[in-house]
OpenMM code with the backbone's topology and positions (N, CA, C; nanometers):
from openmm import Vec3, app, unit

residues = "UNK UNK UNK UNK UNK UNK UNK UNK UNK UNK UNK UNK UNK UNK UNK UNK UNK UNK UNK UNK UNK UNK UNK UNK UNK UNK UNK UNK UNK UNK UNK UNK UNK UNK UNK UNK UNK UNK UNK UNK UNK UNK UNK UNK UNK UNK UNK UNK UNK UNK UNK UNK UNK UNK UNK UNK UNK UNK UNK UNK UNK UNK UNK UNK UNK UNK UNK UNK UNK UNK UNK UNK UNK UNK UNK UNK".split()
positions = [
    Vec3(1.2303, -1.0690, -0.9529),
    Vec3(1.1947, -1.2077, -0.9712),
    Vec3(1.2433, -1.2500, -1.1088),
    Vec3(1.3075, -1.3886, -1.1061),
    Vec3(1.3452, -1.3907, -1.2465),
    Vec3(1.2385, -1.4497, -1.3270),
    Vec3(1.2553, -1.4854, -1.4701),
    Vec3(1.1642, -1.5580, -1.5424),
    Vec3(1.1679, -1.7221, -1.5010),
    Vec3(1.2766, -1.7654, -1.4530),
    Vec3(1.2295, -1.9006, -1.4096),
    Vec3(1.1359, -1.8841, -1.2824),
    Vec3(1.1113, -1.8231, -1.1954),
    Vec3(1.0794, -1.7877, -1.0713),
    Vec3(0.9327, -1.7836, -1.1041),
    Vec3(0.9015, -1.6836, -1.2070),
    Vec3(0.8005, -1.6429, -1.2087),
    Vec3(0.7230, -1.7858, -1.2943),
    Vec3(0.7706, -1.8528, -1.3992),
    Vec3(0.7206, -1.9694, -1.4396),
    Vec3(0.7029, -2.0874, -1.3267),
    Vec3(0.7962, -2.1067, -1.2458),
    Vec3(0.8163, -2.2027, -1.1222),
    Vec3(0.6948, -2.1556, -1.0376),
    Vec3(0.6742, -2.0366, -1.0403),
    Vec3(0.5559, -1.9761, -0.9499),
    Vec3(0.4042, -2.0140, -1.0044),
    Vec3(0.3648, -1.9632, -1.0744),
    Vec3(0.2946, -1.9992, -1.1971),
    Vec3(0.2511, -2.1618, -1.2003),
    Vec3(0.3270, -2.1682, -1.2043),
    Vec3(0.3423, -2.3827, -1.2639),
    Vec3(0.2770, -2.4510, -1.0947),
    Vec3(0.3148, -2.3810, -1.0123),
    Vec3(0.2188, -2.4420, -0.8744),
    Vec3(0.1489, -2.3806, -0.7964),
    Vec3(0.0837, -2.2750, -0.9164),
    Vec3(-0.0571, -2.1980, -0.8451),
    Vec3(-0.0403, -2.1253, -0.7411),
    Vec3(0.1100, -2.0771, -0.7450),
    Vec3(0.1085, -1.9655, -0.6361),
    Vec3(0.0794, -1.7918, -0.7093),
    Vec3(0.0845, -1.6975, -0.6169),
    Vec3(0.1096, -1.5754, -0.6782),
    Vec3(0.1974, -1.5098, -0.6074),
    Vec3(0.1978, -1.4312, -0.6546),
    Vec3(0.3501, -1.2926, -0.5776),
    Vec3(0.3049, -1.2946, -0.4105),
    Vec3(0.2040, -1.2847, -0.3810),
    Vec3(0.0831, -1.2668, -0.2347),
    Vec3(0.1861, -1.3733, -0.1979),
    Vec3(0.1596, -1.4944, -0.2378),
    Vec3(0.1984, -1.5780, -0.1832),
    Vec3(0.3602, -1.6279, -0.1446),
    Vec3(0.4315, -1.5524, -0.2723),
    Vec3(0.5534, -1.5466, -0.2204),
    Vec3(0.5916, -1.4791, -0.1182),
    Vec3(0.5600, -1.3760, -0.1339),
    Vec3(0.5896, -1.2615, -0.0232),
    Vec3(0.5234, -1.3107, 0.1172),
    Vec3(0.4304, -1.3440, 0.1509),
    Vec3(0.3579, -1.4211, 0.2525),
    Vec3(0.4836, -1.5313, 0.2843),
    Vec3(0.5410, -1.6069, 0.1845),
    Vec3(0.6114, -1.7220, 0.2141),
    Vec3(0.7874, -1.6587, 0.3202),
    Vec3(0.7789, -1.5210, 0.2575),
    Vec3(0.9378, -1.5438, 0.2757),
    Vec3(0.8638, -1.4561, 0.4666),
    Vec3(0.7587, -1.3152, 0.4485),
    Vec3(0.7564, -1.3150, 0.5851),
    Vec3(0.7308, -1.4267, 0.6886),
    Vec3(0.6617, -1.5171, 0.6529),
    Vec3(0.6188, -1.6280, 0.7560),
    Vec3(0.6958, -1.7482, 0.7913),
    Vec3(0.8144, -1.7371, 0.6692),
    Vec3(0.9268, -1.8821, 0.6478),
    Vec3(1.0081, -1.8180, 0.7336),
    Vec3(1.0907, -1.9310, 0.7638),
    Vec3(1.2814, -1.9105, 0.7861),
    Vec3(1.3740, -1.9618, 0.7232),
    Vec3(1.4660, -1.9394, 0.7012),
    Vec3(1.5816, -1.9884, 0.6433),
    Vec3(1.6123, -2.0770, 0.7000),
    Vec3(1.6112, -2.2130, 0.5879),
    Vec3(1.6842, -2.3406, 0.5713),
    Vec3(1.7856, -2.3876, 0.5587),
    Vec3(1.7801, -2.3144, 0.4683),
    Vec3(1.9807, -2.3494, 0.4297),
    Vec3(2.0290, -2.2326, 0.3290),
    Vec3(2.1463, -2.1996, 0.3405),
    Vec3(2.2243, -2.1543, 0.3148),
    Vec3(2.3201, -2.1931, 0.2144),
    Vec3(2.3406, -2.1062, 0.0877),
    Vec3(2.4321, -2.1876, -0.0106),
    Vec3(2.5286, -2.1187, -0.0654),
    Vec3(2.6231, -2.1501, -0.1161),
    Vec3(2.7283, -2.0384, -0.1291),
    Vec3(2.7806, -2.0877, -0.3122),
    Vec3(2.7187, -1.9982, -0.4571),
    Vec3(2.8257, -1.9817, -0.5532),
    Vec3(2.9269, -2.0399, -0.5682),
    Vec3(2.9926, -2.1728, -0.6032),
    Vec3(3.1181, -2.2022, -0.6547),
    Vec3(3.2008, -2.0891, -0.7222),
    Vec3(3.1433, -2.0413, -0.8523),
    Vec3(3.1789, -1.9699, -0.8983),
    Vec3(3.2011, -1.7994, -0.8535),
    Vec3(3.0904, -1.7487, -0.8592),
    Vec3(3.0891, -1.6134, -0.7887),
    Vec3(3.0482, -1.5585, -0.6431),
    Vec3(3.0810, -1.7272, -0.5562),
    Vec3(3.0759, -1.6382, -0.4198),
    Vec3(2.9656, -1.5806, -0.3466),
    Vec3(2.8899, -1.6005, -0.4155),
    Vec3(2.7191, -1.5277, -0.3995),
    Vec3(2.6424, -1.6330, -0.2942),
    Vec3(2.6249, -1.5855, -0.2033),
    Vec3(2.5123, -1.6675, -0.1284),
    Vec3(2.3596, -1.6945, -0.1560),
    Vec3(2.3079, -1.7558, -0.1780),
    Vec3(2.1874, -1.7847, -0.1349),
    Vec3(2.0914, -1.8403, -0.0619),
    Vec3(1.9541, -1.8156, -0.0206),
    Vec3(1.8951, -1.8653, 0.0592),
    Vec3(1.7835, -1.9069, 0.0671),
    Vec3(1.7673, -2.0464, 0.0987),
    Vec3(1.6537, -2.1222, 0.1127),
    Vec3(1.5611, -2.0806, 0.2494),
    Vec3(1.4243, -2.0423, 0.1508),
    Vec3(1.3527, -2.0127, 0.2859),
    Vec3(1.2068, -2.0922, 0.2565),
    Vec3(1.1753, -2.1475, 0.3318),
    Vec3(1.0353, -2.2114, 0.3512),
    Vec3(0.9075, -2.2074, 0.4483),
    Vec3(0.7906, -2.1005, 0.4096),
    Vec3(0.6979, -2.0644, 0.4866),
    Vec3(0.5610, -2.0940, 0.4101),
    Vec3(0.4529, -2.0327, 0.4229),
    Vec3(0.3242, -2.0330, 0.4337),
    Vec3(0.2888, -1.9919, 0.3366),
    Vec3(0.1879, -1.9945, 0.2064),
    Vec3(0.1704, -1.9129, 0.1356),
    Vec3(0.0351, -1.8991, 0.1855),
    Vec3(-0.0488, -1.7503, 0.1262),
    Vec3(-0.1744, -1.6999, 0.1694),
    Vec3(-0.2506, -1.7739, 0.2061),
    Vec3(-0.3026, -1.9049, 0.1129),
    Vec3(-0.3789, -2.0267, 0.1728),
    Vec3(-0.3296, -2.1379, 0.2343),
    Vec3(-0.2103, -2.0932, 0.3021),
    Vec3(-0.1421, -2.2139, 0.4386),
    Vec3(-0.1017, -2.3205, 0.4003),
    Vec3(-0.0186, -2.2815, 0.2118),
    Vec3(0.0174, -2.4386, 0.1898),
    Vec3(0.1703, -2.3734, 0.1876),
    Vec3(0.2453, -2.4723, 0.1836),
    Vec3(0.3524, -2.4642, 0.2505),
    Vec3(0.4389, -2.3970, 0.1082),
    Vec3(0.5673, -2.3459, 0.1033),
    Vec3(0.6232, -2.2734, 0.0179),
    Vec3(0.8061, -2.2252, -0.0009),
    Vec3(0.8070, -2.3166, -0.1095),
    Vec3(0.9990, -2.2620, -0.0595),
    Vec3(0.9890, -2.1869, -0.1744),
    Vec3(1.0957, -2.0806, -0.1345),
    Vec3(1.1619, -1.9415, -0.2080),
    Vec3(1.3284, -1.9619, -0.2010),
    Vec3(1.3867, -1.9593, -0.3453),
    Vec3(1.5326, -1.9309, -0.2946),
    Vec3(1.5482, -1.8178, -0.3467),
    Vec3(1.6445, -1.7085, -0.3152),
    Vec3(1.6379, -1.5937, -0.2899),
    Vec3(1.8102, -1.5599, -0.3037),
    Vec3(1.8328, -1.4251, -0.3140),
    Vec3(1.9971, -1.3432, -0.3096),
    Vec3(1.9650, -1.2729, -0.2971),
    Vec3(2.0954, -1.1699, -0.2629),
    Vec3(2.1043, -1.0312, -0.2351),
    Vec3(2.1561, -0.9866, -0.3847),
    Vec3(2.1327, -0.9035, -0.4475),
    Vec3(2.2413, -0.8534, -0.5808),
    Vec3(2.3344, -0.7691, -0.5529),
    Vec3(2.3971, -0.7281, -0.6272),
    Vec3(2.5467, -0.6328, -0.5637),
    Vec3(2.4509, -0.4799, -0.5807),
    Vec3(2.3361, -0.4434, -0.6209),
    Vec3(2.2824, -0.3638, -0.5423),
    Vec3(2.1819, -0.3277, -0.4106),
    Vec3(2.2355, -0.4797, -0.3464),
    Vec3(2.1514, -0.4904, -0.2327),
    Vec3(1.9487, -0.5129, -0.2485),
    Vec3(1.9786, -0.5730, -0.3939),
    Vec3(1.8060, -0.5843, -0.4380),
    Vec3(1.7719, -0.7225, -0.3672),
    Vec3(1.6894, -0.7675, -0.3222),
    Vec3(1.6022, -0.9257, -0.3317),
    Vec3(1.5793, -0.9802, -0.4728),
    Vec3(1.6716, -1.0991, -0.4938),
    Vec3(1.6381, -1.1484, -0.6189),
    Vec3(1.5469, -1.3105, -0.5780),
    Vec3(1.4463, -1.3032, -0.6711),
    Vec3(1.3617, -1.4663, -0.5943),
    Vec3(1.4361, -1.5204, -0.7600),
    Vec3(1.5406, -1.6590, -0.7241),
    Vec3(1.5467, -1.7193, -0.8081),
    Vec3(1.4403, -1.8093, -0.8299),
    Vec3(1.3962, -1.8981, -0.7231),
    Vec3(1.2907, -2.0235, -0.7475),
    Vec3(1.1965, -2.0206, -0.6560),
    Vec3(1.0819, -2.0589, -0.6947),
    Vec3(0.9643, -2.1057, -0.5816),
    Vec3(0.8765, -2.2435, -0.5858),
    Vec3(0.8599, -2.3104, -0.5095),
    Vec3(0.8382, -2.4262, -0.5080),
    Vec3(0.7772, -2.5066, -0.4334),
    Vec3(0.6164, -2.5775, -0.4493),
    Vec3(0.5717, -2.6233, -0.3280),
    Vec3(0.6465, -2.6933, -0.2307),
    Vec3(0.6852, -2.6377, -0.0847),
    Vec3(0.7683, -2.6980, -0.0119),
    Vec3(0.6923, -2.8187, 0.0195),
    Vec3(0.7956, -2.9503, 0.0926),
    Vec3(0.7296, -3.0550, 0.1370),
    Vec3(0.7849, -3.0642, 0.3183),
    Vec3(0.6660, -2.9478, 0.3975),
    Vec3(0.7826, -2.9180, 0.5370),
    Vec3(0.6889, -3.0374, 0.5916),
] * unit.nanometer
topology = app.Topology()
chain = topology.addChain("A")
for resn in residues:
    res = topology.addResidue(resn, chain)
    for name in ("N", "CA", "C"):
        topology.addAtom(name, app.Element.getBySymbol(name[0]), res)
């Protein structure tokens, strides 16, 4: 998780529970692709623990890690 992620998280009363809750219970929205380095990322928007709604954008790293760039009360 990066430090914006974790402040973005933070800043709307979610917790990790809730991310993780968000990305099993979400689906992918959209799809975005790096100008620069090619890197995909992905918008996913689900549930957090107390059923309020929740977007995560997310990558793969070139060691195949889960990176959560942002989280953000979704408006589904």
């Amino acid at each position: 998780m990066t430090i914006h992620a974790e402040e973005e998280m933070n800043a709307d009363g979610f917790t990790i529970f809730d991310v993780e809750n968000g990305i099993f219970t979400g689906t992918i929205v959209e799809r975005q692709r790096d100008i620069d380095t090619g890197e995909f990322k992905y918008v996913i928007e689900g549930e957090s623990v107390e059923d309020r709604d929740i977007g995560v954008v997310a990558k793969l790293s070139p060691t195949r890690k889960l990176v959560i760039i942002t989280v953000y009360e979704a408006k589904i």
